[in-house]
C-alpha positions as CSV (number, residue, x, y, z in Angstrom):
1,X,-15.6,-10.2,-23.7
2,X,-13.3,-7.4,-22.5
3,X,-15.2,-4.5,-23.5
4,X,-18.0,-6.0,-21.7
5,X,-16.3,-6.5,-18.3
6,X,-14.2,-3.1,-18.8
7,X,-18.2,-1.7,-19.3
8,X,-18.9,-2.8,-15.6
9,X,-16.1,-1.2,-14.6
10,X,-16.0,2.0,-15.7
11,X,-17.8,4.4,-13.7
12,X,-20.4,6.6,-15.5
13,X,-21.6,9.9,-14.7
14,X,-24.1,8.9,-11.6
15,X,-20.9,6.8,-9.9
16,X,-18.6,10.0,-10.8
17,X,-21.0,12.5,-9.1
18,X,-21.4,10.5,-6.5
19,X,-17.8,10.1,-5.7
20,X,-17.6,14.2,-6.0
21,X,-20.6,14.6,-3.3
22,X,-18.9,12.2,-1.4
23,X,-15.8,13.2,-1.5
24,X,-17.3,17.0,0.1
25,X,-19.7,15.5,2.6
26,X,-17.4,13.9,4.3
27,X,-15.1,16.6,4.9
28,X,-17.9,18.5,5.8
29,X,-18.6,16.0,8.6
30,X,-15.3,15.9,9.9
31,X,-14.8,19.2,9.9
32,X,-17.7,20.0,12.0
33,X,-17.8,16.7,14.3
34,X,-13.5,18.4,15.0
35,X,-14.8,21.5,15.6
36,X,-16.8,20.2,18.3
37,X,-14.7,18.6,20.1
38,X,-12.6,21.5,21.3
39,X,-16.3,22.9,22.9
40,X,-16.6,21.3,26.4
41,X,-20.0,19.7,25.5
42,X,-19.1,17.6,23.7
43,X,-15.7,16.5,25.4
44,X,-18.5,15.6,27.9
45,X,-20.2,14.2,25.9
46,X,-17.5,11.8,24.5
47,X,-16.1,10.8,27.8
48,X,-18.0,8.3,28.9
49,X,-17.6,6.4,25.5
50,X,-13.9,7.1,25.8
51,X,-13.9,5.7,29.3
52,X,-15.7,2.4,28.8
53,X,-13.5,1.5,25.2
54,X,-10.5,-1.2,25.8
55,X,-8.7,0.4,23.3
56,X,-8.4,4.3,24.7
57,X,-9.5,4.1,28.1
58,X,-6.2,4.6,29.2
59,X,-6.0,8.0,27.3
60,X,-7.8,9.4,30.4
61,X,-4.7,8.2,32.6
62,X,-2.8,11.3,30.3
63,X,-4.8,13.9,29.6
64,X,-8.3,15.7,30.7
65,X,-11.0,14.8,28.9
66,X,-10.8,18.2,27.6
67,X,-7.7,17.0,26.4
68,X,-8.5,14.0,24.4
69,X,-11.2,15.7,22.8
70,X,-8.9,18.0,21.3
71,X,-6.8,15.6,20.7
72,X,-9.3,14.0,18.4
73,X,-11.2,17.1,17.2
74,X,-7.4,17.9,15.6
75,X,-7.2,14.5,14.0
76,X,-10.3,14.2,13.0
77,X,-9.8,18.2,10.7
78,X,-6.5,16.9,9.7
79,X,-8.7,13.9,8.0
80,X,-10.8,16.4,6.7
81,X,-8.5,18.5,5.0
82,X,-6.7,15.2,3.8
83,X,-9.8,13.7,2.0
84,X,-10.6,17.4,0.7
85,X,-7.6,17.4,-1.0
86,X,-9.1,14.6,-3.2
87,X,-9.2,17.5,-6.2
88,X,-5.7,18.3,-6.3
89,X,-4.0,15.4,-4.6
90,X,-5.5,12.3,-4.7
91,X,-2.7,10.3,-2.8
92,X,-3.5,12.7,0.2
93,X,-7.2,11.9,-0.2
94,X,-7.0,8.1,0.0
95,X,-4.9,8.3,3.4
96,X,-7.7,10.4,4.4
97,X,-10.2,7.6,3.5
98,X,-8.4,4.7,5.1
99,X,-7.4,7.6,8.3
100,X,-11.1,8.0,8.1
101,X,-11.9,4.3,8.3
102,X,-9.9,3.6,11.1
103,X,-11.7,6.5,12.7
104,X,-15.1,4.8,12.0
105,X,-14.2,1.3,13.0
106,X,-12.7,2.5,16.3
107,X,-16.1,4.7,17.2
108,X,-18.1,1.4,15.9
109,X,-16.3,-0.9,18.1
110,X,-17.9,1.5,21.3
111,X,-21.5,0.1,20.1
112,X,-20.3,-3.6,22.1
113,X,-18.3,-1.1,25.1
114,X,-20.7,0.9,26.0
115,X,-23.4,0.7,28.5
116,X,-26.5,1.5,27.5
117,X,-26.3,0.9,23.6
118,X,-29.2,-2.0,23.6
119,X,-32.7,-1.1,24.9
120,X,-34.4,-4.3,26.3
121,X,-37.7,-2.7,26.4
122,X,-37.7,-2.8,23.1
123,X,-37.0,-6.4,22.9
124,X,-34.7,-8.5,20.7
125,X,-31.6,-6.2,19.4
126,X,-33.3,-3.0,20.1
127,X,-31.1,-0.3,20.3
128,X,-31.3,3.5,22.0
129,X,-31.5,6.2,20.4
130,X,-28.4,7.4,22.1
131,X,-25.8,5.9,22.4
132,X,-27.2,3.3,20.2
133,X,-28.5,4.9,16.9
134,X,-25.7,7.2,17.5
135,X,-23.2,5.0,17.0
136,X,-24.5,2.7,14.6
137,X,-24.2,5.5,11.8
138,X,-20.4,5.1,12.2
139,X,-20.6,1.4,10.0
140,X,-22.2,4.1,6.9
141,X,-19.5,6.6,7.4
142,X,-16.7,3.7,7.7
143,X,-17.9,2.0,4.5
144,X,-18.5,5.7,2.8
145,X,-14.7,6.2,3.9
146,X,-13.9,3.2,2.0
147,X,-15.4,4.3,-0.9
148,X,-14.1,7.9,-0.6
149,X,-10.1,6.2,-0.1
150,X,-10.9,3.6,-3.4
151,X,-12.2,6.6,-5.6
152,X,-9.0,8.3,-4.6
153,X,-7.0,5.3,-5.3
154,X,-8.6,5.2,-8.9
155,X,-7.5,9.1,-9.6
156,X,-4.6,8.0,-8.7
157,X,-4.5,5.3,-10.7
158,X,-5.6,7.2,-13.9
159,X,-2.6,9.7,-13.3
């Protein structure tokens, strides 16, 4: 009965390569939606979301919008480099995950803040393509942050 329930959860070679891509993509992500941010389109770009969220709004009371968004392009390399450092130190990597997480549910929670996410022409629970589609991505990347901080958490487990 035990070999058969340590079977289901043991990863094989598919769930092993997938944590490795994931583990790089997301990085990659990061790395280039931080980068962005210290550019002034998109610090434009991000301000209105900024602006209409209950939780940061009030960011905009202390710094430029310029500001924030390098605020956030710095937090979002750290997480980056954190989760990249799945190969040689796991522990870092699963901060980075749950960092990453947090990330993706506060940028999800701006799909019921902001104006303009649900396209009544389209009926029903339309949504536009921006900000709507946009932002819906963000529920992927925060469950493939989970999995990136629990594949962490099992390498550092095994050591």
């Amino acid at each position: 009965m035990t070999d058969t329930i340590e079977a289901k959860f043991t990863p094989n070679k598919d769930q092993n390569i997938a944590g490795i891509v994931a583990t790089v993509a997301l990085p990659v992500i990061f790395f280039w939606f931080g980068g962005m941010k210290f550019t002034s389109y998109e610090a434009e770009a991000i301000n209105g979301l900024i602006a209409n969220s209950p939780f940061i709004a009030f960011t905009l009371n202390i710094f430029s919008a310029q500001g924030i968004s390098n605020i956030i392009g710095s937090v979002e390399i750290l997480i980056g480099l954190l989760i990249a450092s799945r190969f040689f130190a796991p522990r870092l990597a699963q901060l980075g995950g749950y960092l990453a997480a947090a990330t993706f549910a506060l940028t999800a929670s701006f799909f019921l803040t902001t104006p303009g996410v649900f396209e009544p022409s389209v009926g029903g629970l339309g949504i536009s393509v921006l900000p709507g589609q946009f932002l819906l991505k963000d529920i992927g990347l925060f469950a493939l942050s989970l999995f990136v901080a629990a594949d962490a958490a099992k390498a550092v487990k095994a050591d």
